[in-house]
C-alpha positions in Angstrom: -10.6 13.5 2.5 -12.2 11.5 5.4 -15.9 12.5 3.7 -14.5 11.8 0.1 -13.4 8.2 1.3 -16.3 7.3 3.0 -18.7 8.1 0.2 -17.0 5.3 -1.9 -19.1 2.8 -2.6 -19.4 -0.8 -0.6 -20.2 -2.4 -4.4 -16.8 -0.3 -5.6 -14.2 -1.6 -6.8 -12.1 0.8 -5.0 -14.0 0.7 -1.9 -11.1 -0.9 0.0 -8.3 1.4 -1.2 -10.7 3.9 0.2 -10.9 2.6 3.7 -7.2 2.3 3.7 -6.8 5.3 3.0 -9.4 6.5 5.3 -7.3 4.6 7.9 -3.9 6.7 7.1 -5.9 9.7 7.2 -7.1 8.5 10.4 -3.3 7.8 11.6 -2.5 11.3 10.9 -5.0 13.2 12.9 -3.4 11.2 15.8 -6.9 8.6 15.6 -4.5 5.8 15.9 -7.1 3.5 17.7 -9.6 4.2 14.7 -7.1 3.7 11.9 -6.5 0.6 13.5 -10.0 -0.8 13.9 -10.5 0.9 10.3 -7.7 -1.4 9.0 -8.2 -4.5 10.8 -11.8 -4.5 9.7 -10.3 -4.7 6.5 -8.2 -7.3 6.7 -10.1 -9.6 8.6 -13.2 -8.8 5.3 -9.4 -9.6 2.9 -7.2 -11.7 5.0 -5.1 -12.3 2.0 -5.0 -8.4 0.7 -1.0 -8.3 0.7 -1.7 -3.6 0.5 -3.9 -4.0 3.7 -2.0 -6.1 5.6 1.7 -4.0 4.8 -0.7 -0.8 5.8 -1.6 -2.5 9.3 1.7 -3.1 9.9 2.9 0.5 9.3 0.3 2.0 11.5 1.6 -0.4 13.7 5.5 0.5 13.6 4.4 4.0 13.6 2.5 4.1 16.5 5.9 1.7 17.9 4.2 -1.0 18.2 7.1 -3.3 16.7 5.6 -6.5 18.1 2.4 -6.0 15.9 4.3 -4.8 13.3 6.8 -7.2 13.1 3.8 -10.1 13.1 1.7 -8.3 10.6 4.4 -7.5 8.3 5.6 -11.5 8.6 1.6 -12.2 8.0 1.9 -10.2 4.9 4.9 -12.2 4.1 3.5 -15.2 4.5 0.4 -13.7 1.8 3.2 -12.7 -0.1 4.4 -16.3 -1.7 7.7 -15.4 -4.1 8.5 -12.1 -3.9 9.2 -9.7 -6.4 11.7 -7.2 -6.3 9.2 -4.5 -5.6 8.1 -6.6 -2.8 11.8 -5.7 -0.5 9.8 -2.6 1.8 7.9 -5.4 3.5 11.1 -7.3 4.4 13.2 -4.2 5.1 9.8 -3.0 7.4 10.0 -6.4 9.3 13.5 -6.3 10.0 13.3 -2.9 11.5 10.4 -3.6 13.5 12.5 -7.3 14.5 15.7 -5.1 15.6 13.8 -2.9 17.1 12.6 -6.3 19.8 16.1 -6.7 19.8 15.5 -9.9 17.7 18.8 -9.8 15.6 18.5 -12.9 14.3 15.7 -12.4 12.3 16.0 -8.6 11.5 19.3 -9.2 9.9 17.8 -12.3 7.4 14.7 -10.0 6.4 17.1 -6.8 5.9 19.1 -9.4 3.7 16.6 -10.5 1.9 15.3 -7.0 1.2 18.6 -6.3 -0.1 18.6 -9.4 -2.4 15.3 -8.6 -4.2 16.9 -4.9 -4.3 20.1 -4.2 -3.7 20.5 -0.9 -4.5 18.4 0.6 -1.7 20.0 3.0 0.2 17.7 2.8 3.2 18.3 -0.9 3.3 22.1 -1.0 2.9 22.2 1.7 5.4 19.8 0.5 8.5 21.8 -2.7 8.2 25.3 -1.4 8.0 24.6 0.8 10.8 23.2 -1.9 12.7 25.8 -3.9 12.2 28.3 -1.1 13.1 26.8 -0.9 16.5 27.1 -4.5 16.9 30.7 -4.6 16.2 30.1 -7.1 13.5 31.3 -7.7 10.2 32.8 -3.8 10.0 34.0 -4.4 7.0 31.1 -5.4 5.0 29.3 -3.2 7.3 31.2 -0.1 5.8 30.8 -1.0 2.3 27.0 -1.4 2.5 27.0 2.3 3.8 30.1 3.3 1.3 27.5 2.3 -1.1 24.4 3.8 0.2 26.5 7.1 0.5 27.2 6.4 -3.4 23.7 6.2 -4.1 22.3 9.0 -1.9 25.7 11.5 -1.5 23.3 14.1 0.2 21.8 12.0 3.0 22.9 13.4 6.5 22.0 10.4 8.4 23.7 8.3 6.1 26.8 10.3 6.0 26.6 10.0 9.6 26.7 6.6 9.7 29.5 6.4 7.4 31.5 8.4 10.0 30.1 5.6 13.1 31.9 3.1 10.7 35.2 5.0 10.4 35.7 6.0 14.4 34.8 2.0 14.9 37.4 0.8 12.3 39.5 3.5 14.1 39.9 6.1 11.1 39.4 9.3 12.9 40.2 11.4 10.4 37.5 9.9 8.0 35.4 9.9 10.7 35.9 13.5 11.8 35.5 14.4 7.9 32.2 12.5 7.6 30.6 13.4 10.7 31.4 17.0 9.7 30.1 16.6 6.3 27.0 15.0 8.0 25.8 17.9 10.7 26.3 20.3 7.6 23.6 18.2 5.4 21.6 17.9 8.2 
């Protein structure tokens, strides 16, 4: 794939998608330091290439780098203008990367605003209810957003799971005991 990529064209018009892609292939044969160059090459040639930037950043949370991630993912928001309610990964992406610097604050408006351009998505509803489950804050909406995420994805061990957290924090044990069950089966 690497060869394929590289014979792309520099007058293509799918010359960048190329190197980005040459950069995830990169990623996953453990190059991280060349995906990363590969990538920032890019964006620094297309500072405004919203795909580019969102790709840096993953490389970046990836490799656990949440304080890169969490500024290139806000760069790529900043690219962004008025988002689109396909746009909500790079706002859900930031907040993880922001709660994962233990920057609350923050994590919790981007995982809202993810949730507001799409507010179906399960991933979303459940990272945020579960983070807010650990905080001891707002259980109540906190369960709901992972009732709902179990509605949407009924299969999901780790959401199951978290729906248990929320129970044995309200002090439901027997939901709790029933979901966590439920939960090491699917997983």
């Amino acid at each position: 794939a690497l060869e394929a990529y590289r014979k792309v064209p520099v007058d293509s018009p799918l010359h960048t998608n190329a190197q980005m892609e040459e950069a995830v292939c990169l990623q996953r044969l453990d190059r991280k330091d060349e995906a990363l160059a590969r990538l920032k090459e890019v964006v620094a040639r297309e500072p405004k290439n919203f795909d580019a930037i969102v790709t840096l950043g993953n490389l970046y949370r990836n490799n656990e780098d949440y304080a890169n991630a969490a500024t290139t993912y806000d760069q790529a928001i900043a690219v962004l203008g008025t988002p689109a309610a396909n746009n909500w990964r790079v706002f859900y992406y930031s907040g993880i990367s922001h709660e994962r610097l233990k920057q609350w604050d923050v994590a919790e408006k981007q995982f809202r605003k993810a949730l507001e351009l799409s507010p179906n998505e399960s991933s979303v509803l459940n990272y945020l209810g579960y983070s807010m489950i650990e905080k001891k804050i707002n259980l109540q909406e906190a369960l709901e957003m992972v009732k709902k995420a179990v509605q949407l994805k009924p299969n999901d061990g780790y959401i199951i799971d978290s729906l248990g957290w929320a129970y044995f924090q309200l002090g439901d044990y027997e939901q709790a005991m029933a979901n966590c069950e439920r939960a090491v089966e699917l997983l």
